[in-house]
Each structure stands twice: as C-alpha cells, then as structure tokens.
matplotlib code that plots the C-alpha trace (Angstrom):
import matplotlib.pyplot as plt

x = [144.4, 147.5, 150.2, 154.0, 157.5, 158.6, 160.4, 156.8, 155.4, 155.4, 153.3, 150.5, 150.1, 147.5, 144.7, 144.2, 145.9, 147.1, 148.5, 150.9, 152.0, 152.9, 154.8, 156.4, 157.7, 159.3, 160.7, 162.6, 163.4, 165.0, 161.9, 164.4, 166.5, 163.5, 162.8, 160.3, 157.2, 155.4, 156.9, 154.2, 153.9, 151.0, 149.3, 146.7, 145.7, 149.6, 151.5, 154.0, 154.3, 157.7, 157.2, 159.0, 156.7, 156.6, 154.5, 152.3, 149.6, 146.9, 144.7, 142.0, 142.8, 140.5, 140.8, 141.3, 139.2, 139.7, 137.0, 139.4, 142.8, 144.1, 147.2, 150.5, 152.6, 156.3, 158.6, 161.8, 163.8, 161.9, 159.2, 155.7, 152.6, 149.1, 146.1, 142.4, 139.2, 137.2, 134.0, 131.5, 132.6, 131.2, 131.7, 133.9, 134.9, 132.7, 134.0, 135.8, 135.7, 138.8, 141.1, 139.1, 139.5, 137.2, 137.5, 135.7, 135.9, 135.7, 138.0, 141.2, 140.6, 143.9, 147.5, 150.8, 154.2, 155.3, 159.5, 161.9, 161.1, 157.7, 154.6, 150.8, 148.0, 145.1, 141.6, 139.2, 137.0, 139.2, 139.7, 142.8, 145.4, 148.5, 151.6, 151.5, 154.2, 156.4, 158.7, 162.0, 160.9, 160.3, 160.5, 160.3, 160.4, 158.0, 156.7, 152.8, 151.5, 147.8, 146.5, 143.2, 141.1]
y = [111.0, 113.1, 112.3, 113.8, 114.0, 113.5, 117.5, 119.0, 117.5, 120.3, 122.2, 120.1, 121.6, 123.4, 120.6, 118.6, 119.2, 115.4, 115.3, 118.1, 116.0, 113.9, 116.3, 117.7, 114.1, 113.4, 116.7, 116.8, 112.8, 110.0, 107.8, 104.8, 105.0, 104.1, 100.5, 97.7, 98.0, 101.1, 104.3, 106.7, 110.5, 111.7, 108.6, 107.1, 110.1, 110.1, 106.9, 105.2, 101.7, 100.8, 97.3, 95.4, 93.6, 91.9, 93.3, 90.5, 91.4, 93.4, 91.3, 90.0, 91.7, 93.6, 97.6, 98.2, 101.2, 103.0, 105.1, 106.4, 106.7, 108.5, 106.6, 108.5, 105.9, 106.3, 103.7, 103.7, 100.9, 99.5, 100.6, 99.6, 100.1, 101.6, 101.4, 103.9, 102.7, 106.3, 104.8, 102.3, 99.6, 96.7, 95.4, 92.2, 92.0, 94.7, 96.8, 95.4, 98.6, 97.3, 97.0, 99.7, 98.7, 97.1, 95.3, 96.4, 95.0, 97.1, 98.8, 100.5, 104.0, 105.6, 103.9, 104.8, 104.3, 104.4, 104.5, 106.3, 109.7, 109.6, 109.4, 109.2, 110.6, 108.1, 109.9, 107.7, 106.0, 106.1, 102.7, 101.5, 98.8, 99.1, 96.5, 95.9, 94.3, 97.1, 95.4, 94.3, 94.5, 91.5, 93.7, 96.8, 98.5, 101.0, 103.7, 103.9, 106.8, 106.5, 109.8, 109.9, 111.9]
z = [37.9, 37.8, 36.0, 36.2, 36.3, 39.8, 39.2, 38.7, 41.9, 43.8, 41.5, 43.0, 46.7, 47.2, 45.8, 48.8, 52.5, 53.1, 49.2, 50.3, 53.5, 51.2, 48.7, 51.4, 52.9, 49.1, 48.4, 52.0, 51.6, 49.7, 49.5, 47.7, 50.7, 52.9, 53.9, 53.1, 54.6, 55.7, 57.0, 58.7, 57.6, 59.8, 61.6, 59.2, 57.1, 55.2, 55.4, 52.6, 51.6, 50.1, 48.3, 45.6, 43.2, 39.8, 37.7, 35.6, 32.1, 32.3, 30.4, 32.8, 35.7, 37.4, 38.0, 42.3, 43.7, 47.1, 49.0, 51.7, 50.4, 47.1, 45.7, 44.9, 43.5, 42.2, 40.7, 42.5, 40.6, 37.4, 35.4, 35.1, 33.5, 34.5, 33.4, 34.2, 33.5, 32.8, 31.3, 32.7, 35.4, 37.1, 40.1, 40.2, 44.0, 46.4, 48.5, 52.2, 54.4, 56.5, 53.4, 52.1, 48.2, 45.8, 42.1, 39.3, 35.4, 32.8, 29.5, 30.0, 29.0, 29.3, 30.2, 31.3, 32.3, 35.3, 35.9, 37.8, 37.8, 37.5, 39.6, 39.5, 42.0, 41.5, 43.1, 45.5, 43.3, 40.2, 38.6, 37.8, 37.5, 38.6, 38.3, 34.6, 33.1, 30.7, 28.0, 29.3, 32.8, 35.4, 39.1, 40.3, 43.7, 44.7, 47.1, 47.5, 49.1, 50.9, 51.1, 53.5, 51.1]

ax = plt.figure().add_subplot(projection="3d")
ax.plot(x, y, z, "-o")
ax.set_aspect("equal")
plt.show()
C-alpha cells in the first residue's frame, strides 16, 4: 500500500509503467471536474471510475482483493476510512475473473483516512476495505483508478 498527500504523488513514477499513466492523467487534470462513471486513460490497462458513495462500518465487512488491477483511490468531496488486512486471510467470496475481485475475512492491520487531498495505491492481492464510515461523514465522491498491474 502507498499512502500520500495528493502533492507527493508524483514522487511515485518510476515504480510501475501503468501507475505513471495514471500520475500523469491527475497531475495534467481536474479529476473532480470529471463525470460519473468511467473515463478511459489507456484502454483497459489505465481507466478511472468517478463514483459517489456512502460509506457504511467496517465491522463485518469483508476485505476486496484484485489480481489484475492496483487501486489508486482519492477522495474528491468527503472523507472516508480504509482499512489493510497484512496478516492471515480467509477466503469469504472466491475470486470471479470477469469482475476480477475477491472477498476475504480477516483483522484490519493498519487503517486510514482517506479525504481531500489524499490518496492510496492498494497492490493486487492486498486486502483491504474501502468505504468506511469517518465521523461526521455520510457521502463522499470519489475517483478510483484501475491500474492493470
């Protein structure tokens, strides 16, 4: 997982090629001005998702997995809280190649907040829970990046 200020982001080319399509598309846009619904980057390998949501407890929801995509998510409006399982799993809901993500139970091992400014990379494989409900906040609108890994 990578975990920043949204000023920092470009300090994290260079990792993967398809992560800095997708550092490039924020730094030379205004991803809150873009519309609901999914904006492509470069075909399937980069492609945003601009969604509204209301984000609900963590408790008893299971973490989401992806074998394809890494997540770049960024709070436009709102704040939320995440959550990353780092130690042992187990499968909940197996993995469905077309919607390529799986469910998995297990402990939160490290949390954070999302909000305006911020953003988090979230690897393929990498457990975690997104959409948790942060004190004083019922919706938020947000950009979710899949990054063909």
């Amino acid at each position: 997982m990578l975990y920043d200020t949204l000023e920092n982001l470009n300090q994290y080319t260079g990792l993967f090629p398809n992560l800095d399509k997708a550092i490039d598309f924020i730094e030379d846009n205004d991803v809150s001005a873009l519309p609901l619904g999914r904006t492509e980057i470069d075909g399937d390998d980069v492609y945003v998702t601009v969604m509204e949501a209301e984000p609900t407890p963590g408790e008893g929801r299971a973490f989401e997995t992806h074998s394809r995509y890494m997540d770049l998510q960024m709070d436009l409006e709102g704040a939320e809280l995440c959550e990353v399982a780092l130690g042992d799993v187990e499968e909940a809901e197996p993995y469905d190649e077309e919607k390529d993500f799986a469910l998995w139970n297990g402990a939160a091992s490290a949390a954070l907040v999302l909000g305006e400014g911020r953003f988090a990379v979230f690897m393929v494989e990498e457990p975690h829970k997104p959409a948790i409900k942060a004190q004083g906040c019922d919706k938020v609108k947000k950009a979710v990046f899949k990054i063909a890994y």
